[in-house]
C-alpha positions in Angstrom: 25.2 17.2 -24.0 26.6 19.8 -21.8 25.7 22.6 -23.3 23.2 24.4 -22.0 19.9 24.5 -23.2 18.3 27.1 -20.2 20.5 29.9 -18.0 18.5 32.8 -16.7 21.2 33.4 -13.8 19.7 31.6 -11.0 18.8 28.4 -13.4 20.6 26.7 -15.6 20.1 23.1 -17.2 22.0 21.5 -19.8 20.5 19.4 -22.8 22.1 16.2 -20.9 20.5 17.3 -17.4 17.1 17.9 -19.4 16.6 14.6 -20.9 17.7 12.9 -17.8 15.0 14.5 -15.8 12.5 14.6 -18.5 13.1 10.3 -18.3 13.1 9.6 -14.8 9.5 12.0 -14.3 8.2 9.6 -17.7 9.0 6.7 -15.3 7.4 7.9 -12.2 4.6 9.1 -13.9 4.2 5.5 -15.9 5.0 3.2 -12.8 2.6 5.3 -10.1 -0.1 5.2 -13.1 0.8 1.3 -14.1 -0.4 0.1 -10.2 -3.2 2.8 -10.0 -4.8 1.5 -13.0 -4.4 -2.2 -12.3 -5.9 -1.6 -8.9 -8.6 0.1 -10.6 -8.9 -3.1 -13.2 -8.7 -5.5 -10.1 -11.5 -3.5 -8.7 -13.4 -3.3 -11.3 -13.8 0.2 -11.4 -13.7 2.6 -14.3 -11.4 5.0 -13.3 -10.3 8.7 -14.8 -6.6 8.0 -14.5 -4.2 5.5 -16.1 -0.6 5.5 -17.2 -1.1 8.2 -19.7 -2.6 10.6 -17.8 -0.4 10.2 -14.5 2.7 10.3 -17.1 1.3 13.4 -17.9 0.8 15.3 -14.8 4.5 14.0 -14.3 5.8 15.8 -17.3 3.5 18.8 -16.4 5.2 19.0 -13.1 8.5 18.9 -14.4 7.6 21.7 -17.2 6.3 23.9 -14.5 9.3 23.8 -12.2 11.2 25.0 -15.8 8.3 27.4 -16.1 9.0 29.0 -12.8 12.2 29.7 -13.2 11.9 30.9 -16.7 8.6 33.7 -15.9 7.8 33.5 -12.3 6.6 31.2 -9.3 3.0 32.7 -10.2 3.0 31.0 -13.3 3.5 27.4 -11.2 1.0 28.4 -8.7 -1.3 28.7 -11.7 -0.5 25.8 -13.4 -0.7 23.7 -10.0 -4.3 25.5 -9.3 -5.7 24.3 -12.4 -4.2 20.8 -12.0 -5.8 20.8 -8.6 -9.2 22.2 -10.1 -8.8 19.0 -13.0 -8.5 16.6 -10.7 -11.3 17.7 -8.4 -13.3 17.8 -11.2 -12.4 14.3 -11.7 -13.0 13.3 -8.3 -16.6 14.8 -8.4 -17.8 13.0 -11.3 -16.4 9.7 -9.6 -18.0 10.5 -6.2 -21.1 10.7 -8.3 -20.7 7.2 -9.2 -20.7 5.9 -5.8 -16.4 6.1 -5.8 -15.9 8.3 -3.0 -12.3 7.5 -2.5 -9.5 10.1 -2.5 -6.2 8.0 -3.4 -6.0 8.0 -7.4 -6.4 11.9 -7.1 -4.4 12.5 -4.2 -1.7 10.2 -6.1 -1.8 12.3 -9.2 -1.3 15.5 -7.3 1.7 14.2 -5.3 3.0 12.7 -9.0 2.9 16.3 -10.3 4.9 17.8 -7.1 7.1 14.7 -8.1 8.0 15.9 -11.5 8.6 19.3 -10.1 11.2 17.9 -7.6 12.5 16.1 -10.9 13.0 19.7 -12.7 14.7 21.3 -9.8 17.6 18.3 -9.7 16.4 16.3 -6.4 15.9 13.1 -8.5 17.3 10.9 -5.3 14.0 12.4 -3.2 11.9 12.3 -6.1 12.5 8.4 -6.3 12.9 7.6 -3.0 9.1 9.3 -2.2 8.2 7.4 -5.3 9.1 3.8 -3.9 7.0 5.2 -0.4 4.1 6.0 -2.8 4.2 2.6 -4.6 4.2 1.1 -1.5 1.5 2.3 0.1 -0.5 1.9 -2.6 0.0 -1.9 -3.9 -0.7 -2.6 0.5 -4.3 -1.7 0.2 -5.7 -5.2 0.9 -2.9 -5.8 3.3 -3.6 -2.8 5.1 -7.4 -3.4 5.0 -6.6 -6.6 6.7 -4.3 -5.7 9.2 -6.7 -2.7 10.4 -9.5 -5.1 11.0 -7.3 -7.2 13.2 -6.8 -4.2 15.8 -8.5 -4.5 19.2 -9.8 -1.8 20.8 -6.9 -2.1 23.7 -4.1 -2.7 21.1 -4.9 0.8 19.8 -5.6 2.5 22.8 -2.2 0.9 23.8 -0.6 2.3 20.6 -1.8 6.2 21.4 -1.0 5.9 25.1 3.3 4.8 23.4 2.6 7.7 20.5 2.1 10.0 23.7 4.8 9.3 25.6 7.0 9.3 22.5 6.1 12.1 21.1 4.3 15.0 23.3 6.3 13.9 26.9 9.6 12.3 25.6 10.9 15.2 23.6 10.2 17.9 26.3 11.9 16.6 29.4 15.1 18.4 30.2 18.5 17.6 29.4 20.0 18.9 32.5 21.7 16.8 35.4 20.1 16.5 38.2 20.4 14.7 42.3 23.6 13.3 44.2 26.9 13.7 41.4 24.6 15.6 38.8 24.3 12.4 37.3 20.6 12.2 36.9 19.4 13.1 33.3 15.6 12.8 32.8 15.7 12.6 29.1 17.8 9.9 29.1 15.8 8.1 32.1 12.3 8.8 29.7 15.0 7.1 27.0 15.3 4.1 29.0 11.4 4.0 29.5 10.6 4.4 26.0 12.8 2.2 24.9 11.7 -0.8 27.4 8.0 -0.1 26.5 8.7 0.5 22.4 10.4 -3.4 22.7 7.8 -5.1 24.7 5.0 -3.1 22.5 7.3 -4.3 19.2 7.3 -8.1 21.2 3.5 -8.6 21.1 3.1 -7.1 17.5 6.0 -9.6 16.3 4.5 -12.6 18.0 1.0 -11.7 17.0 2.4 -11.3 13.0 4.8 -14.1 13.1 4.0 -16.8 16.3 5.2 -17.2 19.7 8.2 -19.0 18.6 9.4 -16.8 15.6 8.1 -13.4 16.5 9.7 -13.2 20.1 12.7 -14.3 18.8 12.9 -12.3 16.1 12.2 -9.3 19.0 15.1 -11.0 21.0 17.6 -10.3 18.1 16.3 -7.0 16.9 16.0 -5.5 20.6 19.7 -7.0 21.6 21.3 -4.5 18.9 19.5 -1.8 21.2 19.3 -3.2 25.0 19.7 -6.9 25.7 18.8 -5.6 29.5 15.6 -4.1 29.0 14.4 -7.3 26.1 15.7 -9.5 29.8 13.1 -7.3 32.0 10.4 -6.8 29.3 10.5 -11.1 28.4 11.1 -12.4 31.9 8.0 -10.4 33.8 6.2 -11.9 30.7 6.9 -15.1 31.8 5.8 -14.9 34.9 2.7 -14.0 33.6 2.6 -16.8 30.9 5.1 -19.5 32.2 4.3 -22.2 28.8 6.2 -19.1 27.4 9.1 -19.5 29.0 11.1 -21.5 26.2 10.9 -18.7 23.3 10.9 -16.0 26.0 14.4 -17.3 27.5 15.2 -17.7 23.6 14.5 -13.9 23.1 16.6 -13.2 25.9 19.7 -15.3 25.5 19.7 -14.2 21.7 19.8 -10.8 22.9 22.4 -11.1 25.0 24.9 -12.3 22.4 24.6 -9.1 20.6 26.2 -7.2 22.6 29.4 -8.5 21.6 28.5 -7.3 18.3 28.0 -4.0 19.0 31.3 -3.7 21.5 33.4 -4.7 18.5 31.2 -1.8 16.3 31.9 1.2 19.2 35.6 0.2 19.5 36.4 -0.5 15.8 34.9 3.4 14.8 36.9 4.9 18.0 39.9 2.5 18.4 41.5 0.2 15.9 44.1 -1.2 18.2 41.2 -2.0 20.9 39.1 -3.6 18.1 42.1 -5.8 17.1 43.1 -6.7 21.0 39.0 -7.7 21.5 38.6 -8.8 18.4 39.1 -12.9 19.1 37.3 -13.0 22.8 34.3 -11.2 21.2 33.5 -13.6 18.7 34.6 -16.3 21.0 31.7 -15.4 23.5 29.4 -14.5 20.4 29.3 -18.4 19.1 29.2 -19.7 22.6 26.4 -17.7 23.0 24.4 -17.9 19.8 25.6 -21.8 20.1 23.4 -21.4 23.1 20.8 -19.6 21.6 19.9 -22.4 19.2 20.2 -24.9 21.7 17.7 -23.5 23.8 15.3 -22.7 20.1 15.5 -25.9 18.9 14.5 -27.4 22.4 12.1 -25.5 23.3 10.4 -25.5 19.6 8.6 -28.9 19.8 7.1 -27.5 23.5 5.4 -24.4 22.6 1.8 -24.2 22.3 0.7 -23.5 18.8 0.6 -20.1 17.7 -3.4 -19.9 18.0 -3.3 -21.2 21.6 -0.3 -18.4 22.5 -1.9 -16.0 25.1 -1.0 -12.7 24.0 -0.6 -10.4 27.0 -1.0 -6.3 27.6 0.3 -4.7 24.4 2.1 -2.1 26.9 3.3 -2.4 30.1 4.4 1.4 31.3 4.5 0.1 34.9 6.8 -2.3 34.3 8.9 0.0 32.1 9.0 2.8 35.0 9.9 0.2 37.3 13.1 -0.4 35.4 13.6 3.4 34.7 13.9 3.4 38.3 16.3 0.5 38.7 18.7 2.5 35.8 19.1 5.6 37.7 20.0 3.6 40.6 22.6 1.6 39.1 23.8 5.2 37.1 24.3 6.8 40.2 26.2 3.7 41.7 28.5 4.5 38.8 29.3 7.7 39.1 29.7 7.3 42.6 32.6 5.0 41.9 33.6 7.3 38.9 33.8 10.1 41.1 35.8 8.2 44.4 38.2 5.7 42.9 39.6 7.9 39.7 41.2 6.1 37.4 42.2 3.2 39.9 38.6 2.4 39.8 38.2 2.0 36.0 37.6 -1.8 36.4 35.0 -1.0 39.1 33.7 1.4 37.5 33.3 -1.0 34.4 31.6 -3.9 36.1 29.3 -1.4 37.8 28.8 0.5 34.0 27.8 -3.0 32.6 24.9 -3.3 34.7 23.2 -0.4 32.6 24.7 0.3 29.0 27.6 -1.4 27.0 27.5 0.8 24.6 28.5 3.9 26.5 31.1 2.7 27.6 32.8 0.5 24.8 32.4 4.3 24.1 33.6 5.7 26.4 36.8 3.1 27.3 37.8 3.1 23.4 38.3 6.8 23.8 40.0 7.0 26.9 42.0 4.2 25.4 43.5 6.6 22.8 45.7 8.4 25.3 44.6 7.5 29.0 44.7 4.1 29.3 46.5 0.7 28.2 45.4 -1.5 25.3 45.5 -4.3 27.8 44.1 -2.2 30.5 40.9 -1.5 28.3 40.3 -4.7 27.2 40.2 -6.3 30.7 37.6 -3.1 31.8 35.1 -4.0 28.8 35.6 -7.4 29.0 34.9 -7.1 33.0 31.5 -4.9 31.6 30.1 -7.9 29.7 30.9 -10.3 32.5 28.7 -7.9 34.5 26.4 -7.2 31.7 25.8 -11.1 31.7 25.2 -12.0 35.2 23.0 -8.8 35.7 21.0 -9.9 33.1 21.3 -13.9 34.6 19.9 -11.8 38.0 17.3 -10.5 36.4 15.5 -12.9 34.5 16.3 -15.3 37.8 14.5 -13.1 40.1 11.6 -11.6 38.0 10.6 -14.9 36.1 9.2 -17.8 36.1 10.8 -21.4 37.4 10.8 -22.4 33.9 12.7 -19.5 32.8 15.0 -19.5 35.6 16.1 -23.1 34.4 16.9 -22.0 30.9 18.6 -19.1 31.9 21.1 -21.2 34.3 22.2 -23.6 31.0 22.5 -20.1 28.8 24.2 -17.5 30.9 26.0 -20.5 32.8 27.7 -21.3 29.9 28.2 -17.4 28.5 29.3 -16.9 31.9 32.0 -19.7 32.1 33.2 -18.5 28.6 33.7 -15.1 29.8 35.6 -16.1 33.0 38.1 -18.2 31.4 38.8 -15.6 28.7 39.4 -13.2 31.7 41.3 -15.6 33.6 43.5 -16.0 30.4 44.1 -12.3 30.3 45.1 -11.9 33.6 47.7 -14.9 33.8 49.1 -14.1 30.8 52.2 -12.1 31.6 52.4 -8.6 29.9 48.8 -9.1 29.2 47.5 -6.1 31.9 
């Protein structure tokens, strides 16, 4: 099976590499024809393409990428031409019959450039495009349905994000700027983005899935990013909205346990002996505070509003989200100021301040130093001291800029994260040896 059937220099394919690919471009040729032609049975429609013939423009895209390389790329242009003339053909006489709809053809075309793919030995992007296609395809109806549920703000609100994601996001510069140099605007339009993107991903998850489900589910999701900015987005929400405050203190809390997650991902990938000294206070605070977490669910659940009578709010709040790009860059630059004064005497300082903006950076940054700078001990009291921070930040936070409601939730929760932390500290710093 490996001797080779084709070698013109530049090309070469074996018998066994032939009827491998000649198999998988059958296959998506029969599966991306199998849904096209049940959708057109479901419809009700008498359609030009089925199984056979998108199996065939499969095959006939995987002969013409052997064609190519056999004569010359004119002779695929060709080929493709006059598939594209077929199926236009096709599409006319359909259009005629009152089916004016592109899909089946545009499918067929794409499962020609498929089975070209196939020929040329990128089988993993042929099938992973082929899974997309299937996809989209079989979500017609659900797609239909989910289009006719937009309001005219929720998609005004969705271009406004895709503009600042896209056309102003990408262009600001990367260079330092104001007191230390410690200013970047593209990671300050970062910070915005993200704080917007999760209170834009809030309303679309508790609009899909309730106010209970969907904001927690936001919670969790947006804790693996920034448990600070799910705290700011949810707790102006509840001011707004104060029957809210159960789920949205739920969001918030579950959030916030996260984090210990992702300090024991940075320092396990930079530092195994870090990983291994913070392994057991991590998950310590992580059950107290998921413990918390479903305390403060499973109260609140029997409170909330049904999901019909949830008040669903702006889909995008950029003031809000500015406001806290703001409040970063202060906090950064209280940071580097101790960074830049204290030295390495000031790494604790310097850590409590750094957990007022991003744990990650500097689990990061403290696992690394870690390797050659600083104690084992040493490090684990710094990022330790950056959750403690991290926490009662976030407590502040949600105290100040929510409602009554949430501020009593929030007391219970990040009281008892708090305490949890504090005692594990405590424990580290009587325990001889231990710093």
């Amino acid at each position: 099976m490996n001797e080779l059937l084709l070698d013109t220099g530049t090309y070469s394919l074996s018998y066994g590499d032939f009827f491998i690919r000649l198999l998988v471009s059958l296959g998506i040729g029969m599966v991306i024809g199998l849904e096209r032609q049940y959708a057109a049975m479901k419809e009700g429609v008498q359609g030009y393409f089925g199984i056979r013939t998108f199996t065939f423009f499969s095959l006939l895209g995987n002969l013409s990428g052997i064609v190519c390389f056999l004569f010359s790329p004119w002779a695929f242009i060709a080929i493709f031409l006059g598939t594209i003339s077929l199926t236009s053909a096709a599409y006319w006489q359909a259009a005629l019959q009152g089916d004016r709809g592109l899909t089946t053809e545009l499918s067929a075309l794409l499962t020609f450039v498929l089975g070209s793919l196939v020929s040329y030995g990128l089988i993993s992007i042929s099938l992973v495009i082929t899974v997309v296609v299937l996809v989209f395809l079989s979500s017609k109806f659900r797609l239909r349905t989910f289009v006719g549920k937009i309001t005219t703000e929720e998609l005004y609100a969705f271009i406004r994000f895709v503009i600042l994601a896209l056309l102003i996001f990408p262009f600001l510069p990367d260079t330092p700027f104001g007191p230390y140099q410690a200013l970047y605007p593209q990671e300050i339009g970062w910070v915005i983005l993200l704080t917007s993107g999760l209170g834009f991903l809030g309303y679309i998850l508790t609009k899909t899935f309730g106010g209970h489900k969907g904001i927690l589910l936001t919670g969790l999701l947006g804790g693996l990013v920034s448990s600070t900015a799910i705290t700011w987005v949810f707790a102006k929400k509840s001011k707004d909205n104060p029957s809210m405050s159960s789920p949205y203190a739920t969001a918030i809390l579950g959030a916030s346990s996260m984090i210990y997650l992702r300090v024991l991902f940075w320092t396990g990938l930079f530092q195994g002996a870090l990983f291994r000294d913070l392994l057991l206070p991590a998950l310590v605070l992580f059950v107290v505070s998921t413990i918390v977490t479903f305390f403060t669910y499973t109260k609140g659940k029997n409170q909330l509003p049904s999901s019909e009578e949830v008040p669903l709010q702006k889909p995008l709040d950029l003031r809000s989200a500015f406001l806290f790009g703001v409040l970063y860059s202060v906090i950064l630059l209280l940071v580097t100021y101790a960074n830049k004064n204290l030295g390495h005497q000031g790494t604790l300082v310097s850590s409590t301040l750094a957990g007022f903006t991003d744990i990650d950076a500097l689990s990061i940054s403290i696992a690394k130093l870690s390797v050659n700078t600083l104690s084992i001990p040493l490090a684990t009291l710094a990022i330790l001291l950056a959750c403690l921070s991290n926490t009662v930040i976030k407590w502040a936070l949600g105290s100040y800029w929510g409602s009554p409601k949430l501020r009593s939730h929030l007391l219970k929760g990040f009281g008892m994260s708090t305490a949890a932390c504090l005692l594990i500290l405590l424990y580290f710093l009587l325990t001889p040896g231990e710093v």
